[in-house]
C-alpha positions as a printed Julia matrix, in Angstrom:
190×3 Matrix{Float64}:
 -50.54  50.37   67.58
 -53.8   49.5    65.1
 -53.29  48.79   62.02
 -51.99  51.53   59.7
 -52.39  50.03   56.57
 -54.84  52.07   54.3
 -58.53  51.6    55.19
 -59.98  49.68   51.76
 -63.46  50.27   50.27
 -64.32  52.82   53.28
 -65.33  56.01   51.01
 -67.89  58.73   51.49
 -70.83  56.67   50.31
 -69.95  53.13   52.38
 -70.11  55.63   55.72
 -73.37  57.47   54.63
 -74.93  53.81   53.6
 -73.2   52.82   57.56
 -75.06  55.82   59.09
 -78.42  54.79   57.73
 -78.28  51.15   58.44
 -77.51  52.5    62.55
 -80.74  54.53   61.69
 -82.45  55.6    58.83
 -83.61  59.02   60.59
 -80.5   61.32   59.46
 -80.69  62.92   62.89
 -80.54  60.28   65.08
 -77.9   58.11   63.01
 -74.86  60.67   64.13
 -76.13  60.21   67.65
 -75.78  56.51   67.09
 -72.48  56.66   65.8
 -71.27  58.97   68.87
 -72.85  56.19   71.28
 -71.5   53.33   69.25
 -68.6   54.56   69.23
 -68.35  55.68   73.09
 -69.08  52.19   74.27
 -66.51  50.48   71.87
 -63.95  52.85   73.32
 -65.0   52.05   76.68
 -65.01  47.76   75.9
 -61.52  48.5    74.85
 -60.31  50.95   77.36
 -61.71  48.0    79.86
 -60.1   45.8    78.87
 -56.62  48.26   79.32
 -56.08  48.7    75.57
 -53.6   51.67   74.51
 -55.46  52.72   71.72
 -58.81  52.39   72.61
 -60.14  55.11   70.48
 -58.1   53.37   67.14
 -59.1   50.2    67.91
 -62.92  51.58   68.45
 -62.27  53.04   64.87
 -61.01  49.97   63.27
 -64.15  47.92   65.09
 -66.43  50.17   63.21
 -64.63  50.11   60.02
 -64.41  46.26   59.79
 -68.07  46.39   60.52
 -68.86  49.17   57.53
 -67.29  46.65   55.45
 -69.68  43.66   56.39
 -73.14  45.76   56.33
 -74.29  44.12   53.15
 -74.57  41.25   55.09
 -78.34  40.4    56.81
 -76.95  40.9    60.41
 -79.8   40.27   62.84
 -78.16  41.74   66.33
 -76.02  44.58   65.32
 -74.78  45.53   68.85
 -73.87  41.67   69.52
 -72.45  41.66   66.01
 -69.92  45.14   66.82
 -69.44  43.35   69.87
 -68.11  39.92   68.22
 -66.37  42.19   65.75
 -64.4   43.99   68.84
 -64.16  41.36   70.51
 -61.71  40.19   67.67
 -60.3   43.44   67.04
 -59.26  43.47   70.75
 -57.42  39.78   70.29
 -55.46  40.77   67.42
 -54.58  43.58   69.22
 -53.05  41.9    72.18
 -51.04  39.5    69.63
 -49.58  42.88   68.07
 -48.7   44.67   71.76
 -46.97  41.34   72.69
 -44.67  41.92   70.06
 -43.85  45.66   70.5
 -41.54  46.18   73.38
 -41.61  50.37   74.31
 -38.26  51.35   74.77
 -38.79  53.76   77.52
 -40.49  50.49   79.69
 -37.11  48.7    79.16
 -35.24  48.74   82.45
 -31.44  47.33   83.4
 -31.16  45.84   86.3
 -28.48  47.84   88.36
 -28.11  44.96   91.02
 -28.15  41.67   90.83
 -31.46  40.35   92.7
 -30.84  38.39   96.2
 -30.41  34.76   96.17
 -33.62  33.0    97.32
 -33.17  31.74  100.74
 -31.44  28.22  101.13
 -33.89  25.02  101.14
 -33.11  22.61  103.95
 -33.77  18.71  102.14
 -32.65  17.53  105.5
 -35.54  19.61  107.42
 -37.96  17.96  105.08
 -36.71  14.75  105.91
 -37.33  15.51  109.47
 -40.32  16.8   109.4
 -41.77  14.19  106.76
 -40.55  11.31  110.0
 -42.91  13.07  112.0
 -45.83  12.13  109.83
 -47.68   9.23  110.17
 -46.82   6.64  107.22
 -49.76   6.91  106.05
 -50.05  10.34  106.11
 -46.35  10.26  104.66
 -47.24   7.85  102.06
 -50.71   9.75  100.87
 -48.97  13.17  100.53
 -46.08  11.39   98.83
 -48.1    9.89   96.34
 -49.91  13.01   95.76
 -47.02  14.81   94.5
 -45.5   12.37   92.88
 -47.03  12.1    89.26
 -47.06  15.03   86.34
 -49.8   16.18   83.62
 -52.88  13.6    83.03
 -50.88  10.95   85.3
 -50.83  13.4    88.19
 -55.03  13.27   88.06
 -55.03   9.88   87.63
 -53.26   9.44   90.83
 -55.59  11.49   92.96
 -58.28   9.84   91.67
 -56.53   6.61   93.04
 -55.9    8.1    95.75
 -58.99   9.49   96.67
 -60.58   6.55   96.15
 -58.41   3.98   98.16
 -59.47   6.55  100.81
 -63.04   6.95  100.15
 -63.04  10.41   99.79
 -63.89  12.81   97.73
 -61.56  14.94   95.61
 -62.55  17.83   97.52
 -61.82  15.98  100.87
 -58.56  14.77   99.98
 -57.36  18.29   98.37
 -58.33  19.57  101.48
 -56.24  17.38  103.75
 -53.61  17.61  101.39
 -53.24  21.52  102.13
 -53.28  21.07  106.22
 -50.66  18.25  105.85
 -48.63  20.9   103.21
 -49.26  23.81  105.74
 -48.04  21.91  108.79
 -45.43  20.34  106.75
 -43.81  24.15  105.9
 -44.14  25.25  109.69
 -42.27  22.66  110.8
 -39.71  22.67  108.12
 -39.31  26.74  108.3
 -38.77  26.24  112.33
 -36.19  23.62  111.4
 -34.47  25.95  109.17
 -34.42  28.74  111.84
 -33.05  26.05  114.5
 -30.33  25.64  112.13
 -29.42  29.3   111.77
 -29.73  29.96  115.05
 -27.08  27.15  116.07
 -24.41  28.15  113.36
């Protein structure tokens, strides 16, 4: 999906100016272009571009256009070229949609599996209430405010961000055991 509008100003004598700027030895300069253009293939097919080879092409034809230009580093200068090549790119591919990758779902998917609010309330009672109050609080802000609060937070407790994130993640893990064995009580009295 590269660009297929007509290549401007790339004629005969721009690419044999191109080839002697990679080197002036005639010889060597095809080999340059071959390697140049291997590796730019190989950035893009990295990076899991469709049309690596294309956008390789369009990398070095962006760049024959610029060689009048003092350019210092010419392999970070392809490289910053690709590099935006490989951007537009990924704005064009987000707007094609291939047809054949277009599915219809035959079924409609399962419901997700019923959340007990009074199993969290259970299990939240057997927390300490300070405990309760700290994990709580922790969840209980969005965007900058939510950072804000942990900072508060951490800092009432004298501990570190680290320390409190950490805590945070045993109270959450111990919190979902218990409420997932509440929720399989439940089931298994009905």
């Amino acid at each position: 999906m590269p660009d297929t509008q007509p290549k401007k100003d790339i004629t005969p004598e721009r690419f044999a100016r191109f080839l002697h700027w990679l080197d002036p030895d005639g010889d060597r300069s095809g080999e340059a272009y071959e390697e140049l253009h291997f590796c730019l293939s190989t950035y893009f097919a990295r990076r899991r571009c469709l049309y690596a080879d294309e956008l390789a092409d369009e990398t070095i034809n962006r760049v024959i256009l610029k060689i009048d230009e003092p350019i210092d580093n010419k392999r970070g200068f392809f490289y910053g070229v690709a590099r935006n090549v490989y951007l537009e790119s990924l704005r064009k591919e987000r707007l094609h949609v291939d047809i054949d990758e277009v599915s219809v779902a035959a079924a409609p998917l399962p419901e997700a599996e019923d959340f007990s609010h009074e199993c969290l309330d259970k299990c939240l009672a057997t927390l300490p209430a300070d405990k309760r109050e700290v994990l709580l609080n922790y969840f209980s802000e969005d965007k900058s405010r939510k950072i804000q609060m942990r900072q508060r937070i951490s800092a009432s407790l004298r501990k570190t961000q680290t320390a409190l994130r950490m805590q945070i993640v045993r109270m959450k893990r111990n919190l979902t055991t218990c409420v997932k064995h509440c929720m399989n009580e439940d089931r298994a009295a009905i």
